[in-house]
C-alpha positions as a LaTeX table, in Angstrom:
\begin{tabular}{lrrr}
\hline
Residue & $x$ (\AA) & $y$ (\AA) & $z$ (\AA) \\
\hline
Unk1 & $-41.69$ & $-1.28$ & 1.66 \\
Unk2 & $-41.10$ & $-4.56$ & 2.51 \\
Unk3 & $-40.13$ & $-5.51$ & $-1.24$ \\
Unk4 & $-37.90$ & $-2.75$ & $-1.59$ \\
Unk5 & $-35.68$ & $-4.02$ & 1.47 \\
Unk6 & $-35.53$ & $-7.18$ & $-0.22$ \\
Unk7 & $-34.13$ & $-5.91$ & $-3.59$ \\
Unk8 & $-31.92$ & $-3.48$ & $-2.30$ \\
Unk9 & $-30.44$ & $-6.57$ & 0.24 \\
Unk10 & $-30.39$ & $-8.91$ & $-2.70$ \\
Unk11 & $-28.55$ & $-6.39$ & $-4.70$ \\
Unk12 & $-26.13$ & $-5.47$ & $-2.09$ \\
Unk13 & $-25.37$ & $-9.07$ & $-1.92$ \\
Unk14 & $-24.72$ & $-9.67$ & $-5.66$ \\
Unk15 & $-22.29$ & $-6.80$ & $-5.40$ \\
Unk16 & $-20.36$ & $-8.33$ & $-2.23$ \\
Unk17 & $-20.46$ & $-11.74$ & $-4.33$ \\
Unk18 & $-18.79$ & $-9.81$ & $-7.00$ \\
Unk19 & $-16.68$ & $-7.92$ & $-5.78$ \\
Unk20 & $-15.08$ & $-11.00$ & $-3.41$ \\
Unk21 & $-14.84$ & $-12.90$ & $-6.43$ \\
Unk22 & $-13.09$ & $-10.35$ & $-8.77$ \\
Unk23 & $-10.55$ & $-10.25$ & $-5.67$ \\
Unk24 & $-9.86$ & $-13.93$ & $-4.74$ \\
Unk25 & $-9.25$ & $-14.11$ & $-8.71$ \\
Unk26 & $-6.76$ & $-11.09$ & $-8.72$ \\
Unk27 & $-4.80$ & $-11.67$ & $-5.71$ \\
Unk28 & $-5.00$ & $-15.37$ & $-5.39$ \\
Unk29 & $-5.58$ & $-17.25$ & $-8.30$ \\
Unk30 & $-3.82$ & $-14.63$ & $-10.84$ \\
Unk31 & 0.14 & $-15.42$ & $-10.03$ \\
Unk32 & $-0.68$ & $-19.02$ & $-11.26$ \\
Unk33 & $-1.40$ & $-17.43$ & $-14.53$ \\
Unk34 & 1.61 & $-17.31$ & $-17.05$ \\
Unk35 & 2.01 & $-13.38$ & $-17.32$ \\
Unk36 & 1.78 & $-12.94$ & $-20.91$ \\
Unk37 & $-1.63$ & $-14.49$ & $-20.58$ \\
Unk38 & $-4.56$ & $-12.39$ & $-21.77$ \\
Unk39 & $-6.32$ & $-12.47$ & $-18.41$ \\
Unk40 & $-3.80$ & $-9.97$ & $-16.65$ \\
Unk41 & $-5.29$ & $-7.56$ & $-19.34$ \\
Unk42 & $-8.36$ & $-7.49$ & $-17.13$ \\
Unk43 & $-6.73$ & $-6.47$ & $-13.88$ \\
Unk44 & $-4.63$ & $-3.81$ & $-12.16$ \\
Unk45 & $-0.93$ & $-4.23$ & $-10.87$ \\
Unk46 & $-1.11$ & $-6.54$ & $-8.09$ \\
Unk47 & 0.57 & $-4.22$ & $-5.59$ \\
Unk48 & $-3.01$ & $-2.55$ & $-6.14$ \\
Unk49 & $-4.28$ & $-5.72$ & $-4.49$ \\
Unk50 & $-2.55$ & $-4.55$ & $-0.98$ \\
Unk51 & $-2.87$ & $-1.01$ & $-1.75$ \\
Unk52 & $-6.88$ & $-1.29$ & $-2.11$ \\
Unk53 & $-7.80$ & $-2.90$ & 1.18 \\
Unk54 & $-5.23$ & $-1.09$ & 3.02 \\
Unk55 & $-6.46$ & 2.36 & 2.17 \\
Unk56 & $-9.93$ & 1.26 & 2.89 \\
Unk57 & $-8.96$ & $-0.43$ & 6.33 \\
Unk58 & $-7.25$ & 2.74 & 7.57 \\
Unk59 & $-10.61$ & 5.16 & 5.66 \\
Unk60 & $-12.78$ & 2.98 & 7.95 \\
Unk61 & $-11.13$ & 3.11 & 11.30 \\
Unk62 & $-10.27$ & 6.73 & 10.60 \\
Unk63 & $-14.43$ & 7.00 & 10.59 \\
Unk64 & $-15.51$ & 5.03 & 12.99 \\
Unk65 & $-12.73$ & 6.55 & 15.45 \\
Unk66 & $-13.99$ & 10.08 & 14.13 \\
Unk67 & $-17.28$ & 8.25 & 15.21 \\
Unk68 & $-16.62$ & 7.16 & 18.51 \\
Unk69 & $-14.61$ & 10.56 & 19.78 \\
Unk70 & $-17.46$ & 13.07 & 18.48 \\
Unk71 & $-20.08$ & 10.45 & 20.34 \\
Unk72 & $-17.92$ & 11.24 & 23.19 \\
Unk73 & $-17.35$ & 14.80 & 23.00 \\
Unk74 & $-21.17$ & 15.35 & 22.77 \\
Unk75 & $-22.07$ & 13.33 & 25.68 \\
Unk76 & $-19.32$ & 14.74 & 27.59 \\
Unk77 & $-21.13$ & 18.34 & 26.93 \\
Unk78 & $-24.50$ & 16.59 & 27.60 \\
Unk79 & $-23.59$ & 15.80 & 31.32 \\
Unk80 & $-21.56$ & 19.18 & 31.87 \\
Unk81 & $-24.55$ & 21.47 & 30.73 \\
Unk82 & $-27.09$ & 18.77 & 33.31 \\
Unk83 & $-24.45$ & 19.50 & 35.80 \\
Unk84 & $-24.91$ & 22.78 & 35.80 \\
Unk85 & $-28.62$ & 22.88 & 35.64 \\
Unk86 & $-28.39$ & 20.90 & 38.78 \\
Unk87 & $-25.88$ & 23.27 & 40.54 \\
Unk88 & $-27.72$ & 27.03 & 39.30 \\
\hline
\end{tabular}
Protein backbone atom coordinates (compact mmCIF):
# COMPACT_ATOMS: atom_id res chain seq x y z
CA UNK A 1 0.00 0.00 0.00
CA UNK A 2 2.64 1.95 1.00
CA UNK A 3 4.37 1.73 -2.59
CA UNK A 4 1.36 2.56 -4.32
CA UNK A 5 1.11 6.05 -2.41
CA UNK A 6 4.48 6.65 -3.47
CA UNK A 7 3.94 6.16 -7.26
CA UNK A 8 0.77 7.71 -7.48
CA UNK A 9 2.53 11.00 -5.42
CA UNK A 10 5.53 10.75 -7.67
CA UNK A 11 3.33 10.72 -10.64
CA UNK A 12 1.12 13.46 -9.56
CA UNK A 13 4.22 15.42 -9.18
CA UNK A 14 5.70 14.79 -12.67
CA UNK A 15 2.36 16.00 -13.97
CA UNK A 16 2.39 19.37 -11.79
CA UNK A 17 6.17 19.68 -13.07
CA UNK A 18 4.75 19.46 -16.46
CA UNK A 19 2.13 21.07 -16.62
CA UNK A 20 3.90 24.40 -14.75
CA UNK A 21 6.47 24.14 -17.23
CA UNK A 22 4.35 23.90 -20.47
CA UNK A 23 2.74 27.20 -18.88
CA UNK A 24 5.71 29.42 -17.78
CA UNK A 25 6.87 28.53 -21.53
CA UNK A 26 3.46 29.62 -23.11
CA UNK A 27 2.65 32.63 -21.24
CA UNK A 28 6.03 33.86 -20.29
CA UNK A 29 8.74 32.92 -22.30
CA UNK A 30 6.63 32.59 -25.73
CA UNK A 31 6.14 36.58 -26.65
CA UNK A 32 10.03 36.66 -26.81
CA UNK A 33 9.69 34.27 -29.63
CA UNK A 34 9.56 35.89 -33.21
CA UNK A 35 5.89 34.78 -34.24
CA UNK A 36 6.59 33.09 -37.37
CA UNK A 37 8.77 30.81 -35.32
CA UNK A 38 7.88 27.12 -35.41
CA UNK A 39 7.43 26.87 -31.65
CA UNK A 40 3.98 28.84 -31.60
CA UNK A 41 2.90 25.72 -33.70
CA UNK A 42 2.94 23.88 -30.39
CA UNK A 43 0.67 26.13 -28.41
CA UNK A 44 -2.81 27.67 -28.24
CA UNK A 45 -3.70 31.48 -28.68
CA UNK A 46 -2.33 33.15 -25.78
CA UNK A 47 -5.61 34.73 -24.69
CA UNK A 48 -6.11 30.87 -23.85
CA UNK A 49 -3.33 31.48 -21.33
CA UNK A 50 -5.86 33.87 -19.18
CA UNK A 51 -8.83 32.09 -20.27
CA UNK A 52 -7.48 28.60 -18.77
CA UNK A 53 -6.72 29.58 -15.21
CA UNK A 54 -9.56 31.86 -15.00
CA UNK A 55 -12.20 29.29 -15.75
CA UNK A 56 -10.53 26.94 -13.40
CA UNK A 57 -10.20 29.64 -10.53
CA UNK A 58 -13.91 30.48 -10.69
CA UNK A 59 -14.77 26.04 -11.27
CA UNK A 60 -12.88 25.78 -7.95
CA UNK A 61 -14.37 28.40 -5.74
CA UNK A 62 -17.73 27.63 -7.30
CA UNK A 63 -16.95 23.95 -5.51
CA UNK A 64 -15.55 24.59 -2.61
CA UNK A 65 -18.36 27.37 -1.91
CA UNK A 66 -20.93 24.58 -3.07
CA UNK A 67 -18.73 22.78 -0.37
CA UNK A 68 -18.84 24.95 2.42
CA UNK A 69 -22.86 25.98 2.12
CA UNK A 70 -24.09 22.17 1.84
CA UNK A 71 -21.56 21.52 5.06
CA UNK A 72 -23.65 24.16 6.48
CA UNK A 73 -27.03 23.35 5.52
CA UNK A 74 -26.53 19.79 6.92
CA UNK A 75 -25.28 20.79 10.21
CA UNK A 76 -27.81 23.38 10.45
CA UNK A 77 -30.50 20.34 10.10
CA UNK A 78 -28.25 18.29 12.46
CA UNK A 79 -28.81 20.73 15.47
CA UNK A 80 -32.60 21.51 14.52
CA UNK A 81 -33.65 17.72 14.48
CA UNK A 82 -31.27 17.42 18.31
CA UNK A 83 -33.32 20.38 19.22
CA UNK A 84 -36.24 18.84 18.91
CA UNK A 85 -35.37 15.56 20.40
CA UNK A 86 -34.50 17.60 23.37
CA UNK A 87 -37.82 19.60 23.45
CA UNK A 88 -40.49 16.26 22.58
Amino acid sequence: MGTSDKVLGGSMLLAASVVFTYYTFWAILLPFFDSSSEIHSYFPPREWAVRIPAFLLVAGLSAIGAFVGLTIVKENRKKAQKARLRSA
